[in-house]
C-alpha positions in Angstrom: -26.2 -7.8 13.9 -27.1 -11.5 15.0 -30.4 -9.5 16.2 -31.1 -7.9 12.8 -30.6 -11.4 11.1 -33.2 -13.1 13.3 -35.4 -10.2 12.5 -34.8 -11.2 9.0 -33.7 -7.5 7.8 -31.0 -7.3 5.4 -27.3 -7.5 6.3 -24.3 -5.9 4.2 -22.2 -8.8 2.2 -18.8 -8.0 3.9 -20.6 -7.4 7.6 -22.2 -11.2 6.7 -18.6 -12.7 6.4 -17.2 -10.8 8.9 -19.8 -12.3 11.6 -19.2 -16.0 10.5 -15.2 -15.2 10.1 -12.7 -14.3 13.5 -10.5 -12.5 11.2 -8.8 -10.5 13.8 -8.4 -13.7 15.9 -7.4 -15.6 13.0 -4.7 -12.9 11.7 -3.2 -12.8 15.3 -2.9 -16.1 16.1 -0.2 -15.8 13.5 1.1 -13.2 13.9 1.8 -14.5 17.9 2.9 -17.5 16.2 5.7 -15.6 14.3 6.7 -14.5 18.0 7.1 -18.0 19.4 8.9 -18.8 16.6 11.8 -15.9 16.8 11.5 -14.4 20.4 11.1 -10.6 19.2 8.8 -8.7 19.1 6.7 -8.6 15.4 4.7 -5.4 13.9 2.5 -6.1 11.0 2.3 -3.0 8.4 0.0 -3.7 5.7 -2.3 -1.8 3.4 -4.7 -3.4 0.7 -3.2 -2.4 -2.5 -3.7 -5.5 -4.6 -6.9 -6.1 -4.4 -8.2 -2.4 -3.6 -11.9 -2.1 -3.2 -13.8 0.2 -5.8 -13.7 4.1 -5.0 -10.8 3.6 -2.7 -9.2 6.8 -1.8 -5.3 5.9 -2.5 -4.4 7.7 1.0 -6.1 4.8 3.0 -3.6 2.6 2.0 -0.7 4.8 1.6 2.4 5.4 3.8 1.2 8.7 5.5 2.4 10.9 8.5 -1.2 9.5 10.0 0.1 6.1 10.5 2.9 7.5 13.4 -0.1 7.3 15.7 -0.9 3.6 14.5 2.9 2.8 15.6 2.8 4.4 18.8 -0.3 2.8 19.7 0.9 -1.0 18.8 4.2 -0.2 20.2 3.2 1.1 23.6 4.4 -2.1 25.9 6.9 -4.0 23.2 10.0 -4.1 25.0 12.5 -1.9 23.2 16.0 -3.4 21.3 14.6 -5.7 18.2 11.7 -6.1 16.1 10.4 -7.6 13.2 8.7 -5.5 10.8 6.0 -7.8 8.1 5.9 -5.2 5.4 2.9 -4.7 2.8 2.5 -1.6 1.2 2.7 0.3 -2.4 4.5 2.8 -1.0 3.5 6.9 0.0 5.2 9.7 1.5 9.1 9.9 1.6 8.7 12.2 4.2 6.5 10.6 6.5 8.6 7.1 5.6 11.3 9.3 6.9 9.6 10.0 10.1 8.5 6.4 10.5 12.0 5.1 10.6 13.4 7.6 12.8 10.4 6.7 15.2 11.4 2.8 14.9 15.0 3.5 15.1 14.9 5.8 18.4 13.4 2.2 20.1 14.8 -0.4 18.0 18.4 -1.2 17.3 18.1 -4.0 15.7 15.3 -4.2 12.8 14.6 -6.8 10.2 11.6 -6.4 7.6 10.0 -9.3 6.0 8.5 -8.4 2.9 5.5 -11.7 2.2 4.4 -9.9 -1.5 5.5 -6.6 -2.3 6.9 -3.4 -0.4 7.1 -0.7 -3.5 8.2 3.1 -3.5 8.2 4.5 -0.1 8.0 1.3 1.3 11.0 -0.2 0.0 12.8 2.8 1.4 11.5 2.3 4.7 12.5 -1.5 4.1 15.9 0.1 3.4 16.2 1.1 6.8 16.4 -2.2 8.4 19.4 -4.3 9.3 18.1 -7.3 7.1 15.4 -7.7 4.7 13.5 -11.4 4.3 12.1 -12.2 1.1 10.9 -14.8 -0.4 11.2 -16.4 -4.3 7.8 -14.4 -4.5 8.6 -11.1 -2.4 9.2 -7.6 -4.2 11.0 -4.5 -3.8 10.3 -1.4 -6.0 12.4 1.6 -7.3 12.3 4.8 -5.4 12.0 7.6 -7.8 9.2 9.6 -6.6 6.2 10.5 -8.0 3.5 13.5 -8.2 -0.3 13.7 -8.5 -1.0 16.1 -11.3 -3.7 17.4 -12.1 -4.5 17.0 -15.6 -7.1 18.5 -18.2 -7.6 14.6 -18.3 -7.9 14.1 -14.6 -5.5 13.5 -11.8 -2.0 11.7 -13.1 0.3 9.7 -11.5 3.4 11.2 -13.0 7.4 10.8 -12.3 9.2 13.0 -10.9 11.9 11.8 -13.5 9.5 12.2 -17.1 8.4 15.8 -15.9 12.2 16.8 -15.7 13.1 15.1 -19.2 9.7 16.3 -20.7 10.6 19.6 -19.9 14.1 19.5 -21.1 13.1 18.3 -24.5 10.6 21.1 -24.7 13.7 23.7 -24.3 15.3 21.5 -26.7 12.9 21.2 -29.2 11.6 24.7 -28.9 15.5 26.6 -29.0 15.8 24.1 -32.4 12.2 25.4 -33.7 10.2 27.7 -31.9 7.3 27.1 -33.9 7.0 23.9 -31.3 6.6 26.6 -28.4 2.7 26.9 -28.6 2.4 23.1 -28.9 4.4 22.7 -25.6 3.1 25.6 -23.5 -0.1 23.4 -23.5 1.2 20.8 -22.3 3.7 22.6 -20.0 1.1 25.0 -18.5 -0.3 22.4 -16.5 2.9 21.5 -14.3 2.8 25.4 -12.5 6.0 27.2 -11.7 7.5 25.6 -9.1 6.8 21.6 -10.0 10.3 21.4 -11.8 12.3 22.6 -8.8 10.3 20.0 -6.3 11.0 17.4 -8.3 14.6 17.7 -8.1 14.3 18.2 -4.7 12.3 15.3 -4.0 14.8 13.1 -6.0 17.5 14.5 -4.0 15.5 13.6 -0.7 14.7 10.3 -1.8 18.0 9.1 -2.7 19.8 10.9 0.2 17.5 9.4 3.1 17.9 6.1 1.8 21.6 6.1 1.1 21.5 7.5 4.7 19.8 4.8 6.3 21.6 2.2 4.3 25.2 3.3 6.0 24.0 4.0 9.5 22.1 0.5 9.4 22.5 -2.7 6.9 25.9 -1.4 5.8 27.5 -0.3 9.3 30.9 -1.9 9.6 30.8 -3.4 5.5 34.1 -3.0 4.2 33.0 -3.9 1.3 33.0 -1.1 -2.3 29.3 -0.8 -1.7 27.7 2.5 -0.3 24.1 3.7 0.8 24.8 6.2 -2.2 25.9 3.4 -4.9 22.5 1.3 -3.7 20.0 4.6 -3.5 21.4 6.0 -7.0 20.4 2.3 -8.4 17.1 2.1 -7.3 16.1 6.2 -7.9 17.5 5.1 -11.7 14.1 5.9 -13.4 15.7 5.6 -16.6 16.9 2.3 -15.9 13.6 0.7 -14.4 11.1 2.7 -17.1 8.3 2.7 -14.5 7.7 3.4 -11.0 6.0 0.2 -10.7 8.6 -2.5 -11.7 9.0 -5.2 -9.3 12.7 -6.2 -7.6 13.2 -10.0 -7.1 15.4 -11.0 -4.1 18.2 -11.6 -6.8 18.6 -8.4 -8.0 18.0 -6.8 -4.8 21.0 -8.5 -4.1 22.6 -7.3 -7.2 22.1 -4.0 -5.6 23.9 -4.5 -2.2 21.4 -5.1 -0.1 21.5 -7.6 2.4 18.9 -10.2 1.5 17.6 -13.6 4.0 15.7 -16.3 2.4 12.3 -16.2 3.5 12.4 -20.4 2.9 15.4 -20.8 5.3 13.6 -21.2 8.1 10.0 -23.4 6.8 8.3 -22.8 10.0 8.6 -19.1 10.0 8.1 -19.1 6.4 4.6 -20.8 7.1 3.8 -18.2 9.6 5.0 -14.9 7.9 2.8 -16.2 5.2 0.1 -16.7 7.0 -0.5 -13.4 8.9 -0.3 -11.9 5.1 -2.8 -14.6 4.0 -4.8 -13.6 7.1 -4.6 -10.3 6.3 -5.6 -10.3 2.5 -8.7 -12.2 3.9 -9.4 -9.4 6.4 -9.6 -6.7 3.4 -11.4 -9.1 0.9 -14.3 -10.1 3.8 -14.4 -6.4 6.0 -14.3 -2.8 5.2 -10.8 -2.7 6.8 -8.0 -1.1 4.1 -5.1 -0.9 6.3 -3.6 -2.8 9.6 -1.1 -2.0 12.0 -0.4 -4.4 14.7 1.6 -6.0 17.2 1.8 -9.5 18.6 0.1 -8.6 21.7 -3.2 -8.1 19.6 -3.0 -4.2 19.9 -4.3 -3.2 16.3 -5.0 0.2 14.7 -6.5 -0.6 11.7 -8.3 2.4 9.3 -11.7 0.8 7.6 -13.1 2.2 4.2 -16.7 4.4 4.8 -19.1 2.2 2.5 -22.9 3.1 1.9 -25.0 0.6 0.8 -27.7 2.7 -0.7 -31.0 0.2 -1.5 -31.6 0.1 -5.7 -35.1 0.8 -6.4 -36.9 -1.2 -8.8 -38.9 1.0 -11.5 -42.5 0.7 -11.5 -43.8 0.2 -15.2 -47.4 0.6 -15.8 -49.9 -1.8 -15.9 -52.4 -1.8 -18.7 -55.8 -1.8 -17.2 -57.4 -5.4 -16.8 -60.5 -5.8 -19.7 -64.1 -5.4 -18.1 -65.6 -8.8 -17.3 -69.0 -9.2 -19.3 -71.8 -10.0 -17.3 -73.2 -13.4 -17.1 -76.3 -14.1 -18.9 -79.3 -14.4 -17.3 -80.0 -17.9 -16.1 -83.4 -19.6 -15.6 -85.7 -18.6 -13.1 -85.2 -20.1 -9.7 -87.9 -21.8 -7.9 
């Protein structure tokens, strides 16, 4: 690239930054600071949701089956017992959440997750699975109904499990009160195929059972207390209650909840560090094509980049009127 600049050719914006910036050594400089600080080993999850780039494919950034081979490429040499998790990510797959913490779990006893901004849907289960979540006054959790990509006569939808099940039953209402409705709602119904109602019960049932699951083998083990992994997976599943998939969850009412809850500002030095492998890492997505991170402290990184094309813009040609003939010169005098 430094060759291409001398040769003054034109460089890409982002591959620019990324030669005047060391993000990589920059983001694990912290992250081995976190280390230093707390003597376990630290993994760094993050995908760049909040500031996505334009065209991003939402599977880049998502919690999918995929991102087992990132953890068993960063964890290949972290001595086994504890970790820290730094958790950034809008969610994805139950399933492959699911797979994820019984990969963690079969080498970690003892795991806490530190959530810097936000860990929503998926993720906040997967957070659920830990023996102690860190947030901060500025840290997020998310509910955990589940949702489905429908495809739409308007385009692919985003759609709750939760609103297809009470859309449906209030067409059987509607339509056994007046079946002149029924031609309105098979329109709308049509859309949703046969089987859509039954997997979304299903995946409700899978959602609140995994997490109620990991909340008694793991934060609650050994709690006396009136609080179950059932009470605290119900809660955050309650659709109804949250109106939309993407409300966030302070500390305080995660707490509400039953879930064991540290203050991120307990501990200022470890605050400053957390903090600044996410600020690190923002700064990696805004300045390189990378969308998602996975790394360890060691420096071992699987990181998935987003296929850009800079295609050059062409500058339309307008013609040019042609130039008015020059008159000839009159003659001058005759030359000696």
């Amino acid at each position: 690239m430094r060759e291409r600049l001398v040769r003054g050719e034109a460089v890409p914006p982002q591959a620019l930054s990324q030669l005047m910036v060391d993000f990589d050594g920059v983001r694990r400089k912290y992250l081995a600071r976190v280390f230093s600080l707390t003597g376990r080993p630290v993994i760094l999850y993050a995908g760049n949701w909040t500031s996505p780039k334009p065209g991003l494919d939402p599977d880049f950034v998502s919690i999918i089956p995929e991102d087992i081979q990132g953890l068993m490429e960063v964890m290949h040499g972290v001595p086994e017992g504890s970790v820290d998790l730094i958790l950034h990510s809008p969610g994805g797959s139950p399933e492959a959440a699911g797979s994820i913490v019984s990969y963690l779990r079969s080498k970690f006893q003892d795991v806490r997750v530190f959530v810097p901004h936000a860990a929503m849907s998926a993720a906040t289960m997967l957070a659920c699975s830990a023996n102690r979540i860190v947030m901060g006054k500025h840290s997020f959790l998310g509910p955990i109904d589940p949702q489905f990509i429908i495809q739409t006569d308007l385009g692919r939808r985003l759609v709750p499990a939760y609103a297809i099940l009470q859309q449906f039953e209030l067409a059987k209402k509607e339509c056994a009160e007046n079946p002149a409705f029924a031609p309105a709602w098979l329109a709308m119904l049509r859309q949703y195929g046969p089987a859509l109602i039954i997997q979304c019960r299903l995946a409700q049932e899978l959602a609140v059972s995994l997490v109620a699951q990991w909340l008694d083998s793991y934060m609650l083990h050994g709690s006396s207390g009136a609080v179950t992994g059932a009470s605290i997976a119900a809660k955050l599943a309650d659709h109804a209650h949250f109106k939309s998939h993407s409300r966030f969850i302070d500390r305080a009412q995660a707490r509400e909840l039953g879930l064991t809850i540290d203050d991120l500002e307990a501990d200022q030095s470890l605050q400053d560090a957390v903090l600044s492998v996410f600020h690190a890492t923002s700064h990696t997505f805004n300045g390189t094509p990378c969308v998602k991170i996975i790394e360890n402290h060691l420096g071992k990184t699987f990181a998935k980049q987003q296929q850009q094309v800079f295609v050059p813009q062409q500058v339309p040609i307008r013609p040019v009127a042609p130039a008015a003939p020059i008159p000839a010169a009159p003659p001058g005098p005759p030359q000696s």
